[in-house]
Each structure stands twice: as C-alpha cells, then as structure tokens.
DOKOLBA-866457 format. One record per residue (C-alpha): residue number from 0; x, y, z. Coordinates in nm, 2 decimals. Example, Ala and Ser with C-alpha at 12.3 -4.5 7.8 and 13.67 -1.06 7.14 Angstrom:
BEGIN
+-----+--------+--------+--------+
: num :     px :     py :     pz :
+-----+--------+--------+--------+
:   0 :   1.23 :  -0.45 :   0.78 :
:   1 :   1.37 :  -0.11 :   0.71 :
+-----+--------+--------+--------+
***
This chain:
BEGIN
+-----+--------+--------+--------+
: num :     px :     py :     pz :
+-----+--------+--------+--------+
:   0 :  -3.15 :  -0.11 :  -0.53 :
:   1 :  -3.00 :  -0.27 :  -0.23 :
:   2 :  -3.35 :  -0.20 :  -0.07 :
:   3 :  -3.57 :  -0.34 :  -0.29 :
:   4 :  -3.38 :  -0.63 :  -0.37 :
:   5 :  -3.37 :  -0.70 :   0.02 :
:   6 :  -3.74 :  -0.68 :   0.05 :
:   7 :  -3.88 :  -0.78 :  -0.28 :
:   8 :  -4.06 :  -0.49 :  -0.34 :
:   9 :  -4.09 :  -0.19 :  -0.25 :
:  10 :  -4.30 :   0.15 :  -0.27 :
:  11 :  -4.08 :   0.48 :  -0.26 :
:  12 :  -4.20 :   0.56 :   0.10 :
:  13 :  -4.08 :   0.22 :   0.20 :
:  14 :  -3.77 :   0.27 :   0.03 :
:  15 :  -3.74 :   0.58 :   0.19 :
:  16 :  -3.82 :   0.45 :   0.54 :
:  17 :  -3.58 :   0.20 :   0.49 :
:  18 :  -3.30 :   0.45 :   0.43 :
:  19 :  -3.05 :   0.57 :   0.75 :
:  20 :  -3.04 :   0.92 :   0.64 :
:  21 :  -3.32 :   0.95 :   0.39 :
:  22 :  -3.33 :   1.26 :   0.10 :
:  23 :  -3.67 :   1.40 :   0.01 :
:  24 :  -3.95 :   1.21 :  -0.10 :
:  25 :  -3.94 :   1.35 :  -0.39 :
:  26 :  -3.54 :   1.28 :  -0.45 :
:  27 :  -3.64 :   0.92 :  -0.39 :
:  28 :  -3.90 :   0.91 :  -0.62 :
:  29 :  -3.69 :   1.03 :  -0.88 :
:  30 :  -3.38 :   0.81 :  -0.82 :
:  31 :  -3.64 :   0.50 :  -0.84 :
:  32 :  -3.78 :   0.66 :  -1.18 :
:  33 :  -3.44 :   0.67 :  -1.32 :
:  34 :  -3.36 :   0.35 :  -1.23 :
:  35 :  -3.70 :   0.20 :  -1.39 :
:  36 :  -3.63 :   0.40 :  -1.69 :
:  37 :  -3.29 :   0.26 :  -1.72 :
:  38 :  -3.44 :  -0.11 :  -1.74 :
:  39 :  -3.33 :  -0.19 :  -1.38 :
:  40 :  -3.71 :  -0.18 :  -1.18 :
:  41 :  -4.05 :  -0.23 :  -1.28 :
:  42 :  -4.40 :  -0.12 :  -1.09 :
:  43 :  -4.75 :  -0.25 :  -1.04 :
:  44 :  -5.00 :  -0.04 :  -0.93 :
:  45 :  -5.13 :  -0.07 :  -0.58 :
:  46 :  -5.44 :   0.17 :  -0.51 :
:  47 :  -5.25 :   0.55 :  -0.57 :
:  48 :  -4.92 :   0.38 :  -0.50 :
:  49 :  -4.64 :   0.18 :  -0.73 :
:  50 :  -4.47 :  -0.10 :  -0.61 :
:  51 :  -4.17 :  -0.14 :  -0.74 :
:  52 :  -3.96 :  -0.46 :  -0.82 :
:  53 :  -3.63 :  -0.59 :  -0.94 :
:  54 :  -3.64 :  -0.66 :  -1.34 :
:  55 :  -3.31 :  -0.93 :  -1.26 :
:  56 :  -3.22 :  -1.18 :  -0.99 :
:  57 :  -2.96 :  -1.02 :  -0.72 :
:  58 :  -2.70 :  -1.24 :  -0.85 :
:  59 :  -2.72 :  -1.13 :  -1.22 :
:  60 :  -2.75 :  -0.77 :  -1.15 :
:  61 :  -2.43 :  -0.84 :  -0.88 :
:  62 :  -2.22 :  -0.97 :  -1.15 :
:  63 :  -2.33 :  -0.71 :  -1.45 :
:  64 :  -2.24 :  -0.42 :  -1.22 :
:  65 :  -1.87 :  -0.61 :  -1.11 :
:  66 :  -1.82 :  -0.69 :  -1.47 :
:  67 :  -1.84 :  -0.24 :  -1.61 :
:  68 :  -1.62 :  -0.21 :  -1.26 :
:  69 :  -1.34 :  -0.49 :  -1.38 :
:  70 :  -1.35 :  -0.34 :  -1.71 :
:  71 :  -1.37 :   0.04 :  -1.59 :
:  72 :  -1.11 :   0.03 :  -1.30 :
:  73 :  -0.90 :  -0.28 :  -1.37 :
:  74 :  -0.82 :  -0.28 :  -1.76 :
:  75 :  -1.05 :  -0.60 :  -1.75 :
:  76 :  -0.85 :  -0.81 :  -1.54 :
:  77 :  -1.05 :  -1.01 :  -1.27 :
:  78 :  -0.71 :  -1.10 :  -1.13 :
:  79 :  -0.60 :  -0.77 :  -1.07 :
:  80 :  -0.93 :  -0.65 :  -0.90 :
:  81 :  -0.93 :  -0.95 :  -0.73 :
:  82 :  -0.58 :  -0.85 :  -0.58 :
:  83 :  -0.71 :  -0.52 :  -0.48 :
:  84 :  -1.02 :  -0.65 :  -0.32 :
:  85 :  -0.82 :  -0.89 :  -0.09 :
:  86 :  -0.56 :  -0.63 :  -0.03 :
:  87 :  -0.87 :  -0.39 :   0.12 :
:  88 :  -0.89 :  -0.57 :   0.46 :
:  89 :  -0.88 :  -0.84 :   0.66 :
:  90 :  -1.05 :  -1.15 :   0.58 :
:  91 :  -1.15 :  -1.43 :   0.79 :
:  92 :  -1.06 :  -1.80 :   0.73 :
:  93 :  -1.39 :  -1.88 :   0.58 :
:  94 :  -1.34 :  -1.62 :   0.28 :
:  95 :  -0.98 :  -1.76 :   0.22 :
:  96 :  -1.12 :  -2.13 :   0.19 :
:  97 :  -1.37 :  -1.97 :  -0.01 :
:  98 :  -1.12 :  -1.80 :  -0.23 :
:  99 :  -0.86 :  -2.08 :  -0.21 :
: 100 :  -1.22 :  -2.31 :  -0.33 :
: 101 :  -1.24 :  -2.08 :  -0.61 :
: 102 :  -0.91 :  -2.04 :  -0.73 :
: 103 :  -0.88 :  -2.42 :  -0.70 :
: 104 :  -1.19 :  -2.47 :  -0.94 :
: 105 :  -1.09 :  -2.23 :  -1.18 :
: 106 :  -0.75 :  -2.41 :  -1.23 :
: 107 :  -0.92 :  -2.75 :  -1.29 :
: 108 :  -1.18 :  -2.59 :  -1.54 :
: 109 :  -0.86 :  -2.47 :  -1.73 :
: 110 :  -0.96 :  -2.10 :  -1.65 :
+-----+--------+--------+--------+
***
C-alpha cells in the first residue's frame, strides 16, 4: 500500500519494481488482489495491464489502521499507545513541539 499510495497508481510490476527485496510476480499480484478484494484498491484497465489505485486518502487509511492497533494492542487507550510510541526512540525537538502542540489543543478542546 505504502507503494501505491506513494506513486498514485500503480501496476503490479511497478509495485514490484518498487520493492527492495521483491517476492514473485505472481506473490505480488495476489497480495494486490487481496487487498482490492478487501475494499482497500481499485483498477482501471490499461491495454493487458491493471492499474491499481488507493479507494481512501493516505490520511484516512493512516488513521483507520492506528485506530484496530489502539484498540487491538492498547485496550483502546490513545494515551497509553501514545506512551509507548514516544518511549520507542529518540525524538527530535520538532516532534516534541509537535506533540507538546497537540497535547496543548487537546486540553483546550476539553479532550
């Protein structure tokens, strides 16, 4: 997915170039079926090839995916994956004025 949503669209062989250590072909083609048949990519036709696309903005998708991982791993607590995530590594001043922004908002919209 990271593919595709990084170039727009995609065929499987580009998908496939794109990868550092690409499986098969056919391996691809059948991770990208899945993935269309699960709602998350959609084709057009190009010639003998399908060009795939995302069915969601980035962003949407982004915060779908974090929301089954705060409710899988973290009893639904954004607070308490937010912990862990910070607790992972280092992070540079611009990510802590960008947490310390957000943690600020949140307290003034009563969250």
């Amino acid at each position: 997915m990271d593919i595709i949503y990084r170039l727009s669209e995609a065929t499987v062989a580009k998908v496939r170039e794109e990868m550092s250590d690409p499986p098969s072909y056919s391996t691809v083609r059948a991770l990208i079926s899945t993935l269309e048949r699960k709602g998350h990519l959609e084709h057009t036709s190009a010639g003998a090839k399908y060009v795939y696309r995302p069915t969601v903005p980035r962003a949407e998708a982004s915060e779908s995916a974090l929301k089954r991982v705060v409710s899988s791993f973290f009893q639904g607590s954004p607070a308490q994956a937010a912990v862990a995530l910070v607790s992972m590594g280092e992070l540079g001043e611009r990510e802590l004025s960008e947490l310390e922004a957000a943690i600020q908002r949140a307290r003034e919209e009563g969250r």
